[in-house]
N, C-alpha and C positions, 0 to 999 in steps of 0.2 A: 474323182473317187472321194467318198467321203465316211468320214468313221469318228464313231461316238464313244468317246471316253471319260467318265466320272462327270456324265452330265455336260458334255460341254462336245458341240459338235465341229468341227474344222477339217478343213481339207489336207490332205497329206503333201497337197503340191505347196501351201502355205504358210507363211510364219507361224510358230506354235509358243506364244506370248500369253498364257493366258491369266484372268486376271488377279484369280487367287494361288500366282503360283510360288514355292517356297514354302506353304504353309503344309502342316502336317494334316492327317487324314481324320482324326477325329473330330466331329461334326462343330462340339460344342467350342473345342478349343479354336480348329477353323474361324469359326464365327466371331470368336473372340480377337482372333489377332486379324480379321480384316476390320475390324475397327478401330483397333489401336495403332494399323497401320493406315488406316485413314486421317489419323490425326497427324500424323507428320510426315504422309508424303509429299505435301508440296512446301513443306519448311523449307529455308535455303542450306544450301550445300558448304558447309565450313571443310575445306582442305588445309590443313595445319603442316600437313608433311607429303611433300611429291616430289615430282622431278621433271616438269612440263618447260618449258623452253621459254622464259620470259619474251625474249623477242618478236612471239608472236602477237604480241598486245602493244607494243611500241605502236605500229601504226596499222589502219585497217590496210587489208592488199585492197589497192582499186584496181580491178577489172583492167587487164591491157597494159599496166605501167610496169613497167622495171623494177618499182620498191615496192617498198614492202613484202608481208610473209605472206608467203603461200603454201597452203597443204599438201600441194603437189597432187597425183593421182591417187584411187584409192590403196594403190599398192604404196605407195610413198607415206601414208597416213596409217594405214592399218597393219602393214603386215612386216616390213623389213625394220622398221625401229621395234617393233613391240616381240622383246625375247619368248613371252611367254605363248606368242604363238610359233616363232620358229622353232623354240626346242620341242616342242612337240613333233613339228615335222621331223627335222633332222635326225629323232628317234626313232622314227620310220624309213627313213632311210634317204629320206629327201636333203641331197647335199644345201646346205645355207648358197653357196653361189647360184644352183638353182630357184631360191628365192629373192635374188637382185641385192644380198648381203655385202658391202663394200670390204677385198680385202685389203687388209695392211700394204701386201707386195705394191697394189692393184694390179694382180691378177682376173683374170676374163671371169664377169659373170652375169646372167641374165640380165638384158635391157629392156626384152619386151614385155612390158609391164601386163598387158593385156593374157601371155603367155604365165607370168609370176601368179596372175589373180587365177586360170585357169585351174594349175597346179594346187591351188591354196583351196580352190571349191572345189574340186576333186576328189580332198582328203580333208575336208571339212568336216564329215561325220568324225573324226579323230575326238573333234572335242566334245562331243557324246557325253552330258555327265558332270562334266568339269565346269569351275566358274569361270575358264577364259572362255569356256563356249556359250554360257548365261548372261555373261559379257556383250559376249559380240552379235548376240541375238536380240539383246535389250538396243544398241548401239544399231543396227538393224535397220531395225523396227520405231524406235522410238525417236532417233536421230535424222537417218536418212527416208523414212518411210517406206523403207520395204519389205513388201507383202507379200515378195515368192520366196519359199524357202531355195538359201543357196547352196546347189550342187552342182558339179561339173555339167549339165543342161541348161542349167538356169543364169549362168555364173557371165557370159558375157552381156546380158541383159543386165543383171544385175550391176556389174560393172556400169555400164552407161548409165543408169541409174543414180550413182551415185557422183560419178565424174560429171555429172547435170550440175548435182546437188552444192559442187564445190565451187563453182564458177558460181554460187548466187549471189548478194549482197550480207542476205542472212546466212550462210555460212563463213563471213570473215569471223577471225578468232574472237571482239568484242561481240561480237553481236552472238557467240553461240556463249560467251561467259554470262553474259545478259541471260538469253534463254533458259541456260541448264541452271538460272536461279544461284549462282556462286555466291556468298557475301564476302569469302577472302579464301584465296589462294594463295601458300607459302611456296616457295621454290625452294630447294635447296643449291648453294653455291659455294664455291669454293673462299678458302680463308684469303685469298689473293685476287678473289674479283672487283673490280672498280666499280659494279652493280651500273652501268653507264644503260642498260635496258632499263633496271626500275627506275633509273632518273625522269630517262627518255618518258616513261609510262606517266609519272609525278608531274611533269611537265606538260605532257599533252592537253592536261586539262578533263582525262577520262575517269569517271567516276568510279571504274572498278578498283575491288581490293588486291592489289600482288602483292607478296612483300617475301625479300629473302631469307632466309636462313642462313648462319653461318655454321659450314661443315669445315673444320682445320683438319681432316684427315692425312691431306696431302703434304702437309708441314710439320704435323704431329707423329706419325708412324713414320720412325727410319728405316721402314723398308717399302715404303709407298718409293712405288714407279717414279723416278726424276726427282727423289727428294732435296737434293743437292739444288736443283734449278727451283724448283717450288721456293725453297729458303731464297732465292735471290729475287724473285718474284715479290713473297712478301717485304724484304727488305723496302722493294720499289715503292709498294703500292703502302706500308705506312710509314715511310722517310726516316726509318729504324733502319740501321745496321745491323743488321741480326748475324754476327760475328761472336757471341758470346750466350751461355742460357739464357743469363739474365735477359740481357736483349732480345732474347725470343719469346721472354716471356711478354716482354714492354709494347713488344710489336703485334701480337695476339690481344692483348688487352687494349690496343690502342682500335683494331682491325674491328673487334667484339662492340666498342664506343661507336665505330661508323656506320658499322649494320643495323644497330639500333637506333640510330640517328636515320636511317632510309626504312624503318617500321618493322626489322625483325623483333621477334619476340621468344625466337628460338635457337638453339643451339642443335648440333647433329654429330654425333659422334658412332664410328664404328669400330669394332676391332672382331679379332680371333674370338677370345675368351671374354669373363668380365673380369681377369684380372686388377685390382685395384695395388697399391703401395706407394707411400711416400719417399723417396730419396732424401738423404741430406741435400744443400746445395751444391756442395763441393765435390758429391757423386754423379749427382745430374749436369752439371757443368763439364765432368771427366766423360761422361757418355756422349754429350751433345760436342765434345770436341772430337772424341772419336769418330763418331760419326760427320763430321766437314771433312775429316781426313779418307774417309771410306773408309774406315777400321773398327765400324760397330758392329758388335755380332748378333745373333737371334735374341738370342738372353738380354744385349741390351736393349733394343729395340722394344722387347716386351716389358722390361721392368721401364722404358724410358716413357712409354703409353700408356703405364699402369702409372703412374708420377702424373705425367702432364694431364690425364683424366682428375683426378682430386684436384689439381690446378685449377681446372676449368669448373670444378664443382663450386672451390672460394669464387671464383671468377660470378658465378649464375649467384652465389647470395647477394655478392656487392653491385651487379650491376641490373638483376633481376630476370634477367634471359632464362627461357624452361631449359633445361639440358633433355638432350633424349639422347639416349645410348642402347645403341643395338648391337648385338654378339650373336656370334654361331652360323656364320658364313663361312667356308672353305671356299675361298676366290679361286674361281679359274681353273679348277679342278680336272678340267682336259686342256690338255696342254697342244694337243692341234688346234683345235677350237682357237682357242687364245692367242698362240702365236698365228695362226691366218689371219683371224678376224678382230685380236683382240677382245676387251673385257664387255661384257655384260651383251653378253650372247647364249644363258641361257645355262652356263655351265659352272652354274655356283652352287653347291650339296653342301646341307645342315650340316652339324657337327653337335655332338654329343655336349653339354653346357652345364656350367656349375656357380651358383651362385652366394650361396649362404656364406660363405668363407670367403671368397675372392672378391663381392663387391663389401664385405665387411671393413675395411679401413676406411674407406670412403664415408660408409654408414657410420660409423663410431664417431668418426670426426665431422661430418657435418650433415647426416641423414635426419637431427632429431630438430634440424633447426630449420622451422616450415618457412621459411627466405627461399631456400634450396625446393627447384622443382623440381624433379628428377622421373623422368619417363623411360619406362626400360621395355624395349621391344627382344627377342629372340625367337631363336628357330628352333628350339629345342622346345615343346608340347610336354615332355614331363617333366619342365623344371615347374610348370603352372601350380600345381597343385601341391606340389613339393615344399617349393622354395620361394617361387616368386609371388603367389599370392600372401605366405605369413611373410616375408619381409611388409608388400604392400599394406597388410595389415595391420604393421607395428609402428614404420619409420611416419613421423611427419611426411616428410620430403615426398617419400617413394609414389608414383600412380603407376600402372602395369598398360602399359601400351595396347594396343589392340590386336588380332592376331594378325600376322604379318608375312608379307610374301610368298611364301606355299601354303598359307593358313587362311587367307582373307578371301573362305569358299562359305558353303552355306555349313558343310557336317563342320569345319575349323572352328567357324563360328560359336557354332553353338557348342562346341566340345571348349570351348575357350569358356564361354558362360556357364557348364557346368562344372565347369574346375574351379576355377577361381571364387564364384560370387560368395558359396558359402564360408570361406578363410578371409577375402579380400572385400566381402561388400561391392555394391556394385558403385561406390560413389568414392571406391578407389581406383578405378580406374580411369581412360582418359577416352572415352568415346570413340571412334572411328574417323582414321585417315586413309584415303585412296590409296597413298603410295604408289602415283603411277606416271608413268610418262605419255601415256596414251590419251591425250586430254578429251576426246571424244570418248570416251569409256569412264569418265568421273559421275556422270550420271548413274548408268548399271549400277558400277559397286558400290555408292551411297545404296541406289534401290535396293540392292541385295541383303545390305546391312542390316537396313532399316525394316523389310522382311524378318531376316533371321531372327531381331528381336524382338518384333512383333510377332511370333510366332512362340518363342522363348517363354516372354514375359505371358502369353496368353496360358501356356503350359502351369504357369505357377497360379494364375488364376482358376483354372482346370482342378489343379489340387489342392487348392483351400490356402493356400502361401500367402497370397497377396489379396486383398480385395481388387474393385473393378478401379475405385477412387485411386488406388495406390499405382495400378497398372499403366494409369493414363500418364503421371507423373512420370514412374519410369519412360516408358517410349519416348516419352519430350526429352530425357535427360538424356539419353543414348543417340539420338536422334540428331541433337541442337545443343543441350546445357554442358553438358559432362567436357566437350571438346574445347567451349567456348571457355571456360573455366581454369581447365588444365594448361592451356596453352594463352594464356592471360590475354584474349584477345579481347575482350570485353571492358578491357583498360582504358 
C-alpha cells in the first residue's frame, strides 16, 4: 500500500525518514534551512558531556573471544539500559521486569530477549511524536539499515536484522566511533575513579578522542548514597586522608590535577537548587565533621554543596577546567521504582528553579572573571528567559548549556532558541551535547540538533533578522564552533 504525503511517496510498511524532515512548512524557509543544514551535516560530532561506558573502546570485541566489549543483543543495546525508553512503557503499564530491567533483590525477570523486543515493537507507536522515537528511527535506519517499519509483525525480523548487524567487524564500538564521524567524546566519571579505561584507551595506540570528566558528586553532597564510603574511596585513590575539610579540599584538588592530566577539560556538577554560599572555614569543617559522624542534617548538606560549589568555581579559575552545573532534578521521585530497581530508571521530575539570587554569590565573587567557565544546564524552561539568559548576558564566565534531558526534542529546542538568543546572544551559549548513554543514538540527536537549527536560523532569514552570509556562520557555530569553544577543546 502506498500513500503520498507533501510530495513524498513511501510505503506504510516502511521506514518514514524522510529527507527534509524537522523543517517547518513554509516553502521559502524549508529551502533555506535545507542548505544551511547541508553545510554541517557531515561535520564531526563533538560530545563534551555523556555518559557512554568507556570500556567499550579499551579493546575491539573480536568475534568468538572472551574479551573484550560486547553490545550484547538488541535488547541489551537499545532497550533495558536506555531510561527514556522504558519510562515510557512503564507508563503504560508495562512492569520494567517485563522489560529484562535488572532488580536490586534479583528478583525474576524477563530473559527472553527475543520476547522483551516483542513487547517493545508492540507498543512502539508509544513514541509517536517524541524525540526518543526520532531517535530510534534515525538509529533504525541510519545505523542498522532498516527498512521495515517496526511493529509487533515486523519486530522479529527486525530483530535478526540487527543481531546480524552486531556480530560484524564494523559494529565493534571503534569502528562505529570512526563511522558516526566523533572527534571527542567526554565521559563523565566519578571524583574516585582510577580512569584505568581511558588509560587502557591512551595505551592502545587508538586514535580516537575519549576523555573523562570529573563529576565529585558522590564526595561532595552529604546525602549522596554511601557518602561515608565515597570519602574513603577518594582518600585511596589521591593518597590524602581525607579526615578533615581541609583535607578534602587537598584531595579534590589533587583528583581535579589527575583528570586533567588524562585530558579532561571539564568538570560536572549536580544538585537540587542552584543554591550558592560561602562558609567560613571553621563552619565548613564543623559540617564536614558532622557529617563523618552521620550527624549532618538537610540544612547542612545544602549549605555544605552550596560552599563546596564556589570551591570548585576557585578551583576551574586556577586550574582551567569548564565547570558545568545542572539543577532541577527531584531524584528518584518513585520510591518503588528506586527501591526495586534503583536510580536512573526514568523516575526523575523537574522542579520548579531559581536562579538570579541563589547562583549570585558565586557570580559576585568570581562570575566577572572570564578564567571562570561556567556552563549552567536546568530543567526548569522558565528560568531561560527570565533569569538564565540576562545573567548569561552579563557575567563574563556564564554560557547557558543546551536544553537538556526532557528538553533536547525538536519544539525544546527551538523554544530554548527563542528565549534566550534575543537576552543571551547566540554566542553565549555553549552549543550542543548528546547527554546520553545510548552510544548508538549520538548520531540522531547531533542530527536532530543540527536540524532544529537549521530550521531556526532559516526562520530569521525568512524575516529579514539575518542575511544568507550571516546564517551560514551561525549553523557552523551551533553545529561545530560554539561547543568547541566553550568546552576548551580546541586547546
Amino acid at each position: 500500500m502506498m500513500r503520498k504525503s507533501s510530495s513524498i511517496t513511501y510505503s506504510v510498511l516502511s521506514c518514514y525518514l524522510p529527507p527534509d524532515r524537522y523543517f517547518g512548512p513554509d516553502a521559502r524557509q524549508r529551502e533555506i534551512a535545507q542548505h544551511l543544514y547541508g553545510l554541517v551535516a557531515k561535520l564531526p560530532l563533538i560530545c563534551p558531556h555523556g555518559h557512554v561506558d568507556p570500556r567499550m573502546f579499551v579493546e575491539d570485541l573480536r568475534l568468538g573471544a572472551d574479551s573484550g566489549y560486547d553490545f550484547g543483543t538488541p535488547v541489551d543495546l537499545l532497550i533495558i539500559p536506555d531510561h527514556y525508553v522504558t519510562r515510557m512503557l512503564y507508563s503504560q503499564g508495562v512492569p520494567l521486569e517485563a522489560l529484562g530491567v535488572p532488580r536490586r533483590d534479583g528478583g525474576p525477570v524477563e530473559t527472553d530477549h527475543r520476547k522483551i523486543w516483542q513487547t517493545f515493537a508492540e507498543h512502539f507507536y508509544l513514541f509517536r511524536g517524541t524525540p526518543t522515537g526520532m531517535w530510534l528511527a534515525h538509529e533504525l535506519v541510519e545505523v542498522f539499515s532498516v527498512e521495515e517499519k517496526l511493529t509487533g509483525a515486523s519486530a522479529q525480523r527486525v530483530y535478526d536484522q540487527i543481531a546480524a548487524k552486531l556480530t560484524l567487524p564494523e559494529f565493534r564500538p571503534r569502528r562505529l566511533f570512526e563511522r558516526f564521524n566523533i572527534e571527542v567524546l567526554a565521559t563523565t566519571d566519578a571524583a574516585t575513579d582510577p580512569l584505568v579505561h581511558h588509560q587502557a584507551i591512551r595505551d592502545s595506540g587508538w586514535g580516537g578522542r575519549v576523555i573523562p570528566t570529573f563529576r565529585p558528586d558522590g564526595v561532595v553532597n552529604l546525602d549522596a548514597p554511601g557518602w561515608r564510603q565515597n570519602l574513603d574511596a577518594l582518600s585511596q585513590a589521591s593518597g590524602i586522608a581525607v579526615q578533615s575539610y581541609r583535607a578534602f579540599v587537598r584531595a579534590l584538588e589533587d583528583r581535579r590535577a589527575f583528570f586533567k592530566r588524562m585530558g579532561a577539560t571539564a568538570t560536572d556538577h549536580a544538585a537540587l537548587t542552584a543554591y550558592t554560599g560561602e562558609l567560613a572555614e571553621t563552619e565548613a569543617e564543623a559540617i564536614f565533621a558532622r557529617g563523618l559522624r552521620g550527624a549532618a542534617t538537610a540544612d547542612d548538606a545544602a549549605r555544605f554543596t552550596g560552599h563546596v560549589l564556589m570551591e570548585m568555581a576557585r578551583m576551574s579559575i586556577e586550574d582551567g577546567l569548564v565547570m558545568q552545573f545542572h539543577v532541577g532534578s527531584y531524584r528518584n521521585h518513585n520510591p518503588l521504582v528506586f527501591e526495586r530497581f534503583g536510580p536512573d530508571r526514568g523516575g526523575d521530575i523537574p522542579i520548579a528553579g531559581e536562579f538570579t539570587r541563589s547562583l549570585r554569590p558565586l557570580l559576585v565573587k568570581y562570575g566577572n572573571d572570564p578564567r571562570l567557565a561556567l556552563i549552567l544546564f536546568t530543567l526548569d524552561e522558565s528560568t531561560y528567559a527570565r533569569e538564565l539568559a540576562p545573567l548569561a548576558g552579563h557575567y563574563p564566565a556564564v554560557k547557558l548549556g543546551p536544553p537538556w534531558w526532557f528538553y533536547d526534542s525538536l519544539n525544546g529546542m527551538t523554544r530554548y532558541r527563542e528565549a534566550v538568543t534575543e537576552t543571551a546572544g547566540l554566542y553565549n551559549t555553549a552549543g550542543f551535547n548528546d547527554d546520553t548513554r545510548a552510544f548508538p543514538s549520538i548520531p540522531a540527536r547531533h542530527d536532530l540538533s543540527r536540524r532544529v537549527d537549521a530550521n531556526w536560523i532559516a526562520g530569521l532569514v525568512v524575516r529579514g533578522i539575518v542575511d544568507v552570509d550571516d546564517a551560514e556562520e551561525m549553523i557552523r557555530d551551533t553545529a561545530y564552533r560554539l561547543v568547541k569553544r566553550a568546552y576548551r577543546l580546541d586547546l
